[in-house]
Structures are given as C-alpha cells and as structure tokens.
Phi, psi and omega in degrees: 000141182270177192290155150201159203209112166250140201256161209202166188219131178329156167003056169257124171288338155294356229216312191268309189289342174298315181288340173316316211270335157285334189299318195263321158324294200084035169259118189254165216225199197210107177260140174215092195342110162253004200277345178249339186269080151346296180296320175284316168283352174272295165342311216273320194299306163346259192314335165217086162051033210084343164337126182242308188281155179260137025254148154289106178249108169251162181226101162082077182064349224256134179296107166259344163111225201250193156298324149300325175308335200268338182289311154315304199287337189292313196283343163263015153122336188301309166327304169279009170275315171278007185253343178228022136099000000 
C-alpha cells in the first residue's frame, strides 16, 4: 500500500473529507497537524510548491495537491492506481 502523508488543520472541512475518502478506501494514512506548527507548515510549503491551504496531500512522495485535486484524480479513475504503488 502506498505511503500518504496529509498535512491538516483542526476542523477544516476539506481536510475531514480527503480523509473520509481514504478511510472508505481502507487506506491508511499519516496525519499531520500543520497549522499551529511553524515547521511543519514551512515543511507542508516546501514540499508543494508553495501549497499553502489545507490539507497538502501526498502519496508515496508524489504532490497530489488539496482536496479538490484528490477528488478530480478519484473521479477520473487516477487514485487507486497511486494507492496501490
């Protein structure tokens, strides 16, 4: 199963639905506050380009972007091919 590492902010709704959707996947995941976490959010910017909102979602390293991206990559068909490495 591949890696995924979303980085999230307290009761961002955008945030609870990215995870929803791994979740009903039976995918599991790496959460990672970043929003009060000075480091962690210069980490989340880093790593994508600049990403600034939440959540940043990656999967086995690769920037898949916020929640609308995952949701466009789930509905053409693109998600479970990077979900199963």
């Amino acid at each position: 199963m591949a890696k995924i590492e979303i980085y999230t902010k307290f009761m961002c709704p955008y945030c609870s639905r990215a995870k929803a959707l791994f979740d009903k996947k039976g995918a599991s995941y790496i959460d990672i506050p970043a929003a009060m976490d000075k480091a962690k959010r210069a980490e989340m910017n880093e790593r994508a380009n600049g990403g600034n909102t939440f959540p940043q979602i990656f999967i086995d390293g690769k920037h898949i972007g916020g929640c609308d991206d995952l949701m466009a990559l789930e509905a053409r068909g693109g998600l479970d091919p990077l979900l199963a490495g």
